[in-house]
N, C-alpha and C positions, 0 to 999 in steps of 0.2 A: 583349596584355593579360596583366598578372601574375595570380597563382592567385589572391592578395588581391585585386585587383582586379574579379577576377570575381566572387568569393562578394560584395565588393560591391553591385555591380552585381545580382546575383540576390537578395541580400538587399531591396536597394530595391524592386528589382519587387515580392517578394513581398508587401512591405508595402503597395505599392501596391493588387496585384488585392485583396489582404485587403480595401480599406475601396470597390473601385469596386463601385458600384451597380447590378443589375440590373432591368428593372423587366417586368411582364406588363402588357402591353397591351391592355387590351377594349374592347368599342365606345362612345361615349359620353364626358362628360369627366362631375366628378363633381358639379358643378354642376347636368344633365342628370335628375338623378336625379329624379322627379315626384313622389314625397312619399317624407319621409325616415321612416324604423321610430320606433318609441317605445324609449324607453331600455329597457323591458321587456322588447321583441323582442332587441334587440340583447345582453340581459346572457344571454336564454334562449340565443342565439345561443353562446354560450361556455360551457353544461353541461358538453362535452365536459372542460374545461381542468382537474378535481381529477384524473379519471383518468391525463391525459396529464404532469400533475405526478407522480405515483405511478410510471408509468412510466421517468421521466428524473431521481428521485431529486430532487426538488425540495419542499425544505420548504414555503418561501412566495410569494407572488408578489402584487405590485399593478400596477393599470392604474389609468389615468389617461389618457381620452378629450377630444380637443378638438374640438366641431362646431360652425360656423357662426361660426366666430372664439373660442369659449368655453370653460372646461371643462365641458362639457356632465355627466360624468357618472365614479364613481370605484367602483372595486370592488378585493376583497381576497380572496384562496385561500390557504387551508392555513396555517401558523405561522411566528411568528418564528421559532422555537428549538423543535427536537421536543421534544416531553413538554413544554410549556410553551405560552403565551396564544395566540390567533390573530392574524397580520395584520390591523391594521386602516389605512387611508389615513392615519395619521396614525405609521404604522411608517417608523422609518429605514434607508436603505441608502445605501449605497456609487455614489456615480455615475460614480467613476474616471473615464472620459474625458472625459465630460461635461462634466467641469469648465473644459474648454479651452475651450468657444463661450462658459461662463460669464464666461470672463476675459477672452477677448476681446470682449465685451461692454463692461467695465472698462477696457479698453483705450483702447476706438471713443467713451467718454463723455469718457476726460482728453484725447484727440486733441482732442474739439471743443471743451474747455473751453482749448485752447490750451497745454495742459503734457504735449502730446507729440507727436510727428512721425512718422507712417507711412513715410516716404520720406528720411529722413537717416540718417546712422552710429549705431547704438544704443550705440558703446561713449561717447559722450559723455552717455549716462544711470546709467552702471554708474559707482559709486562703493566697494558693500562689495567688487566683487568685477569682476575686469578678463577680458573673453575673450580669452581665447589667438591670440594672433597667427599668421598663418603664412602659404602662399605663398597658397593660398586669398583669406584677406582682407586680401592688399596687391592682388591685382586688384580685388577688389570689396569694399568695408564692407558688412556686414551690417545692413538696414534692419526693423525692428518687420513690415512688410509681408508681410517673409520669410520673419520669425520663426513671426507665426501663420500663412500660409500653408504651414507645415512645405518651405517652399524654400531654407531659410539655408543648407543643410547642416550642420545641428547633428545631434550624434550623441547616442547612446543611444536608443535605440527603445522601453523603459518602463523602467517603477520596479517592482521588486516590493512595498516596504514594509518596513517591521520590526514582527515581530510582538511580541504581550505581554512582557514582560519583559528585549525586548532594546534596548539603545543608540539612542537614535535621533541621526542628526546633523542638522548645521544646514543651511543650504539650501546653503552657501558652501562647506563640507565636502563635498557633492552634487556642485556643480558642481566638483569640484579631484579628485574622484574620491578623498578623503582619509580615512581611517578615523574611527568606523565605518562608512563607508557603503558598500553593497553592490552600488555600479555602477561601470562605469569614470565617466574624467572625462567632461563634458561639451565638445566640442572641433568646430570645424568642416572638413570636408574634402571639401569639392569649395568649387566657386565658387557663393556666395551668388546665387540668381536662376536658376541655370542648370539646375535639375532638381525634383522633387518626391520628396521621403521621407520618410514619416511617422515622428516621433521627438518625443517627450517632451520631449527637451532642451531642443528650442524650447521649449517654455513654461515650463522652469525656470529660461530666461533672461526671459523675459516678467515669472515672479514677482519675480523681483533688480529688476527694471529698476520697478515698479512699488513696488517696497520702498523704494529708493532715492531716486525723484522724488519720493514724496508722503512720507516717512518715518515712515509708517504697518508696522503687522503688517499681512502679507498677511489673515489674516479679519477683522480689523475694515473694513480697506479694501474688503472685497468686499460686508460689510456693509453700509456706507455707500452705498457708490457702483451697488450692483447688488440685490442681495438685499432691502434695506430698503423701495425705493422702488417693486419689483414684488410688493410683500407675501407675500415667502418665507419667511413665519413660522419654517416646520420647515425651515429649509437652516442651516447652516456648515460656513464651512471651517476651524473649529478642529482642529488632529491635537495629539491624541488630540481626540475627540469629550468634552467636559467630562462630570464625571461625572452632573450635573441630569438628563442627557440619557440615559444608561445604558440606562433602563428601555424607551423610546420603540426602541432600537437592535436589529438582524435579526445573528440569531447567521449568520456567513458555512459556507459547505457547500463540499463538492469536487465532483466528478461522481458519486461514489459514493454521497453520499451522508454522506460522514465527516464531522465540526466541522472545523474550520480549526483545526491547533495554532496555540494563541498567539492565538486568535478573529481579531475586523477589527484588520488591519493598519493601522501610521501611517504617513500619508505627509507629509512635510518638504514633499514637492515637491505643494504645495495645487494649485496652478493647474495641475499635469496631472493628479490625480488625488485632490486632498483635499475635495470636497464632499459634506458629507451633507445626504441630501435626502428628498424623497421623491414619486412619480409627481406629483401634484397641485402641488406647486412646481415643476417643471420644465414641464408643460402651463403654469402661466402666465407663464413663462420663455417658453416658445413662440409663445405668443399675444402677448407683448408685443412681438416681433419682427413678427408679423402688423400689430398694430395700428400699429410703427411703417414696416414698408411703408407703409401704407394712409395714413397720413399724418396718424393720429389724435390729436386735441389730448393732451398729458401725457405721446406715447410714450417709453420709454427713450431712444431716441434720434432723430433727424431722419430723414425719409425718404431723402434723399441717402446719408446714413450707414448707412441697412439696407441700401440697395439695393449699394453698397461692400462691405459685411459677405458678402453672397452673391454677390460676382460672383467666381468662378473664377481664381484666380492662374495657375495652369499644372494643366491639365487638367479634375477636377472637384471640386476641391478650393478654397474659399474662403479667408474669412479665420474660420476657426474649425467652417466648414461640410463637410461634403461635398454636393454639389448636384446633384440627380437629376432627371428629368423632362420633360417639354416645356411649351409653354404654360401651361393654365390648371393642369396638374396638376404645374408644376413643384414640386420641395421639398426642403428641409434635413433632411439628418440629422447625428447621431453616436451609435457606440455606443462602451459602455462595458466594460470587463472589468476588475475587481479581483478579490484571490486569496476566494473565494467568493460574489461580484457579481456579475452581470451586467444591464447597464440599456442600454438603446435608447432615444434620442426621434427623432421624424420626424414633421414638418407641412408640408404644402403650403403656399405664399405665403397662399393666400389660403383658408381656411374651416376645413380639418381636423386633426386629428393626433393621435398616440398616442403616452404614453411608458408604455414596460414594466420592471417593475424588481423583479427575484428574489435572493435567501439560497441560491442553487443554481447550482453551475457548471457544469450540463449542462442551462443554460435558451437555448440560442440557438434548436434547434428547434422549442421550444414557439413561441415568440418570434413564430418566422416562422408557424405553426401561428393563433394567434390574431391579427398583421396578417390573413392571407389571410382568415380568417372575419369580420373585420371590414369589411373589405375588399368581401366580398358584402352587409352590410348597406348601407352607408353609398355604395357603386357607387363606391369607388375604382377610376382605373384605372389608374394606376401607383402601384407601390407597392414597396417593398424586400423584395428576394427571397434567395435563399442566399449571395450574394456578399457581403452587409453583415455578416452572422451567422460568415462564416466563418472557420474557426480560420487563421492565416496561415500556419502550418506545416505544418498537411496541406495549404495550397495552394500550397505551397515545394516540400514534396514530391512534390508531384503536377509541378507545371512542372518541377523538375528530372528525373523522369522523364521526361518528355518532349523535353527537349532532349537525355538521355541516349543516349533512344532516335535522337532524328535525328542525331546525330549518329555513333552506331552505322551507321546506313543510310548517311550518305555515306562510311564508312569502308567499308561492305561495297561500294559501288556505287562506287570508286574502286579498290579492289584488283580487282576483278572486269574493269574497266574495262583497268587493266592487264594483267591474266591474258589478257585477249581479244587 
């Protein structure tokens, strides 16, 4: 294996361990639970959460609770923007990855309306914009299936954004890798189907492919077909966020604590990472998913079509999901990270969930901090633990030590071997 090759290869892993699932397992499922706390309990239950913001440098932060299929209940800490108004449920953030279950959502309603295909060649939907041919996909065409499964082999791993003032390009210019835009191309290289590697690019061929068939703007389209009809009043995917909206908007933070030069980033590439939202429209994003499990009249989509949406393409990885759990406590998640965002949702199939969404980029361990407390209210018993939260590059670094080191060891247990 060549040295490209390898970092490859370790690249994918890492991106992998990054999004797999831990979960702590107690006794009980959560159904079990003999009477559930009062919203009172459970909000006393998170006093601790101003101080543990203060700590991790975190302006603002909202939850948004889902129980018994509902959004049962919504709360707000600390400020949009220091020295200025507080958080309230009705504050906008950044949901960056989120926005991918969003789309393939959009995806899973034009499949059943019949103007699209999970399982044929996607480049006979691409019209502004042709993917790159190569040895790759003359074995295999690259199928929608793949795409949101993050199995095509599509590359570029995220988008940064363009901040205030600077150039933004178009999606086409995105995918060509062609100035201004600040990523390489979008290109595929391995064989379509034959692996998992989390990458952006998939979905910035999803948005093409969706711009194309219905000859819609990606957010009015999303509008239409997804946001409007689960009444996500406070969601788009406008980039730039229009200006009506400005005031409702969560000034983005670093870890330290600094503004974001340039404030919230635009992102061209919507459908990996252009939704603004806020905890309380993505709880009922969640639940509608719930409800079309459960096979309830008006859901977004058919039951057959959810039950497809969660099922695992290669590994734990769906079609827009990551999938954790067992039985009755199985559940979806994804998080989020934009340049001073970071936002989580995760609901079991059936009763509960929580999405978290902060102005502070050193919110993942709060994150996990308030699941776990909730978690004792509500008698979760699986639940996402540090591997969902975590940074992919300390966990790059860490696995690459590790094979550094074994592989040091067979080098010393090999020379040693011959010395003998």
């Amino acid at each position: 294996m060549t040295l490209v090759n390898r970092r490859l290869a370790l690249s994918g892993l890492f991106s992998a361990i990054a999004l797999i699932s831990q979960t702590i397992p107690l006794s009980g499922t959560a159904a079990e639970r003999v009477t559930s706390p009062s919203v009172q309990e459970i909000q006393q239950s998170l006093v601790f959460v101003p101080g543990r913001m203060a700590h991790y440098h975190i302006p603002g932060l909202s939850v948004a609770c889902i129980h018994n299929g509902s959004v049962e209940w919504t709360q707000a800490f600390g400020v949009a923007r220091i020295g200025g108004e507080p958080v309230t449920p009705q504050t906008l953030f950044q949901a960056s990855s989120i926005s991918m279950p969003v789309t393939a959502v959009a995806v899973l309603r034009l499949v059943e309306q019949g103007k699209l295909n999970l399982a044929i060649d996607v480049s006979q939907y691409l019209r502004s914009w042709k993917l790159p041919t190569s040895r790759f996909t003359e074995q295999k065409k690259v199928t929608l299936r793949e795409l949101l499964s993050h199995t095509a082999g599509a590359t570029v791993h995220g988008f940064e954004g363009y901040a205030a003032g600077k150039q933004v390009p178009t999606l086409v210019q995105v995918l060509n890798g062609e100035s201004p835009a600040n990523s390489a191309p979008v290109t595929i290289d391995f064989t379509p189907g034959s692996q998992f590697r989390y990458a952006g690019g998939n979905y910035a061929i999803i948005e093409q492919i969706l711009i194309d068939v219905t000859g819609e703007p990606f957010p009015e389209l999303m509008q239409e077909i997804v946001l409007q009809p689960l009444h996500m009043v406070h969601s788009t995917f406008q980039q730039p966020i229009p200006e009506k909206l400005q005031p409702l908007v969560a000034t983005p933070y670093d870890k330290d604590g600094n503004a974001i030069e340039g404030g919230p980033h635009t992102y061209p590439e919507m459908a990996v990472a252009g939704l603004w939202t806020t905890p309380s429209d993505l709880a009922l994003f969640a639940s509608a998913i719930q409800d079309a499990l459960a096979g309830k009249p008006g859901a977004i989509v058919s039951p057959s079509t959810a039950h497809e949406m969660l099922q695992p393409v290669l590994g734990f990885y769906a079609l827009g999901f990551a999938i954790a759990g067992n039985g009755p406590n199985r559940y979806f998640s994804h998080p989020g990270v934009n340049s001073g965002f970071v936002a989580f949702l995760f609901a079991y199939e059936k009763g509960d969930g929580v999405v978290l969404m902060t102005n502070g980029q050193n919110s993942k361990a709060l994150g996990l901090e308030i699941i776990h407390a909730l978690a004792k209210q509500y008698g979760w018993t699986e639940f996402p633990t540090e591997s969902r939260f975590s940074n992919p590059w300390l966990i790059g670094l860490i696995c690459a030590c590790v094979v550094l080191i074994t592989y040091l060891l067979f080098r010393v247990i090999g020379h040693r071997k011959r010395f003998l």
